[in-house]
C-alpha positions as CSV (number, residue, x, y, z in Angstrom):
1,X,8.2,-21.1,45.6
2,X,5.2,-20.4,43.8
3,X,1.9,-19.7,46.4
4,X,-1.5,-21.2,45.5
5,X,-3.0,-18.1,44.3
6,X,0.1,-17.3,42.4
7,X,-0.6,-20.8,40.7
8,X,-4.2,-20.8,40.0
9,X,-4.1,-17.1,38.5
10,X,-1.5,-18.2,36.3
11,X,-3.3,-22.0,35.6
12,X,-6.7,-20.0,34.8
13,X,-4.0,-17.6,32.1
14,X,-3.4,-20.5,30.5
15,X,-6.7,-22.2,30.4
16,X,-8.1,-18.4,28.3
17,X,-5.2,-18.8,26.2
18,X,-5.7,-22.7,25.3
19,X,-9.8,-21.6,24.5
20,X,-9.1,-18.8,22.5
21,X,-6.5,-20.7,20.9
22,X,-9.4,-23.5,19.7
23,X,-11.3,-20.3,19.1
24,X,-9.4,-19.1,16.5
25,X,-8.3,-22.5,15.1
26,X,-12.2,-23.5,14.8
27,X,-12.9,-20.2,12.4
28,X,-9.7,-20.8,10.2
29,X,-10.7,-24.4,9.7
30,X,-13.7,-23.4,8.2
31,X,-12.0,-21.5,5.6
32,X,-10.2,-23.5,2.9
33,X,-7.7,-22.4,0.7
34,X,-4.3,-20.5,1.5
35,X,-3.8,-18.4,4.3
36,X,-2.2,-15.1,4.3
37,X,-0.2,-14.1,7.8
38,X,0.3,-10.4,8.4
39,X,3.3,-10.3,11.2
40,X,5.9,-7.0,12.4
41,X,6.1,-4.7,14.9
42,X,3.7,-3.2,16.8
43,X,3.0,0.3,14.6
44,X,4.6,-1.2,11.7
45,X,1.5,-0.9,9.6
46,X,0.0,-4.1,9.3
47,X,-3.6,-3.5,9.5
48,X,-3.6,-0.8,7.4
49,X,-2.3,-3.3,4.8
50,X,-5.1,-5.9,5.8
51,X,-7.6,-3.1,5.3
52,X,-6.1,-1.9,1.7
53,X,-6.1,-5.7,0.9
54,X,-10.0,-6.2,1.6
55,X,-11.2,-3.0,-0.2
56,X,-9.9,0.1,2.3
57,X,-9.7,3.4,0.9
58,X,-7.9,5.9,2.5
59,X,-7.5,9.9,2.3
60,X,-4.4,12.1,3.9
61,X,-5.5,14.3,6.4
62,X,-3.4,17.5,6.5
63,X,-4.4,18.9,9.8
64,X,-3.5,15.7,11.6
65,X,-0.6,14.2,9.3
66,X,-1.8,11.1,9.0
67,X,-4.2,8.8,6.7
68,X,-7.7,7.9,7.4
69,X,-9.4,5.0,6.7
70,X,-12.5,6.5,4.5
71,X,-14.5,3.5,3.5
72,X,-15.2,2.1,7.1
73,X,-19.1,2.4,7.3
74,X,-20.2,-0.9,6.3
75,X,-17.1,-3.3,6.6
76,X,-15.6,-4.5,10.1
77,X,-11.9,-2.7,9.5
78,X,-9.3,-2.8,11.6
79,X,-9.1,-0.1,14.2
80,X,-5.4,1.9,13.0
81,X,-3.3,3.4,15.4
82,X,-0.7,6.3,15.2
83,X,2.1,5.2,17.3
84,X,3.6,2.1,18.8
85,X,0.6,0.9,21.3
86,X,-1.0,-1.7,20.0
87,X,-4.4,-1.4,18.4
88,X,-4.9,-5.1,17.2
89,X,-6.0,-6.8,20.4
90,X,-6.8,-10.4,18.9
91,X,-6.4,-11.4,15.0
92,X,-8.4,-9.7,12.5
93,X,-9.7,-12.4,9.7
94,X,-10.6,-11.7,6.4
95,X,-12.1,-14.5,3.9
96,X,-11.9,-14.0,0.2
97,X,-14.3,-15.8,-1.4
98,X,-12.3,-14.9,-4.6
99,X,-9.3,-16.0,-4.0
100,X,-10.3,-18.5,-1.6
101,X,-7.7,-16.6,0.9
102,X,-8.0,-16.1,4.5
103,X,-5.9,-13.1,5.4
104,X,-5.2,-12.8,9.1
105,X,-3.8,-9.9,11.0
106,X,-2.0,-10.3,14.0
107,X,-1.1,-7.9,17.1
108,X,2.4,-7.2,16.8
109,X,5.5,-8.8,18.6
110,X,6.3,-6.4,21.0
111,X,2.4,-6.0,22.0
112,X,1.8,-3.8,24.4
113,X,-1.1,-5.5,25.5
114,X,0.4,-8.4,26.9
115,X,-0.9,-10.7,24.9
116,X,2.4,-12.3,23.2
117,X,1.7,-15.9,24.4
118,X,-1.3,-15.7,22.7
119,X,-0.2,-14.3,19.4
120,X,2.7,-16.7,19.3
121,X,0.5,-19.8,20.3
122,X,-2.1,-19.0,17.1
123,X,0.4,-18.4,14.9
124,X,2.5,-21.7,15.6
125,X,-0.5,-24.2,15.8
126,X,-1.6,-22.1,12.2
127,X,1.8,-23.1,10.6
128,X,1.8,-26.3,11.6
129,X,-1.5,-27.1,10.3
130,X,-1.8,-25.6,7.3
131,X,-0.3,-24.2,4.2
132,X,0.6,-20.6,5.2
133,X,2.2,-17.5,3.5
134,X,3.7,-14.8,5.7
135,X,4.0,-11.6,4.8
136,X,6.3,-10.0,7.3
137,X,5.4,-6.0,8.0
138,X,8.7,-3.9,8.1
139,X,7.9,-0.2,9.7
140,X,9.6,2.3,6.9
141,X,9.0,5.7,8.0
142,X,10.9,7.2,5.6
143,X,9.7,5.4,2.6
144,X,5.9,6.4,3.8
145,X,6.6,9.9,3.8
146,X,7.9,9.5,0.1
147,X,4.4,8.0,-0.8
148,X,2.3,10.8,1.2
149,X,4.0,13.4,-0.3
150,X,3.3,12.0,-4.0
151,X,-0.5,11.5,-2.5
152,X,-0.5,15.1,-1.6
């Protein structure tokens, strides 16, 4: 049996959830056009696709084998991580006037931040109400090394 507390903490979960749901449906209705879904694995490279899609350069750095966003000063990029905890807290949205695309970049599946109900909540009520493309993000390490050592 659940207790009261129990109940409320969990009815109060779901109440944050449901508002940052209508959030986050609000700001992609203002948007039309197509929309673009980045989805994977946590630390399978996602955002640092959304930034290369909105305009992100990036450098190798030797010391810490890895690449850098370089272009970040006057642009809201995604924050990139280096390993499998998640970086991406909420969605990142991106709004190509353009292409009149909205790309959108989600935490990954096996968040670490406990925020799957969430993530899977946005991206079903998206889906159903409007016309979506997914691109889904598949972490290969070995192919990545290939392309930094042509960079380098």
């Amino acid at each position: 049996m659940i207790d009261n507390n129990s109940f409320q903490n969990k009815q109060t979960e779901i109440f944050k959830i449901v508002e940052k749901v209508s959030e986050y449906n609000n700001k992609i209705q203002n948007h039309s056009g197509n929309l673009i879904l980045l989805i994977g694995k946590t630390g399978s490279g996602k955002t640092t696709i959304f930034n290369l899609l909105r305009g992100g350069k990036y450098k190798y750095n030797q010391n810490k084998d890895q690449i850098e966003l370089i272009n970040q000063s006057n642009q809201n990029f995604g924050s990139i991580g280096q390993g499998i905890n998640s970086i991406t807290q909420e969605p990142n949205l991106y709004y190509n006037d353009d292409y009149k695309h909205l790309l959108i970049d989600f935490p990954g599946f096996d968040n670490t931040s406990g925020e799957n109900l969430f993530i899977e909540t946005v991206i079903n009520k998206i889906i159903i109400n409007n016309k979506v493309k997914i691109i889904y993000i598949i972490e290969n390490p070995d192919m990545v090394e290939q392309v930094i050592n042509k960079i380098i």
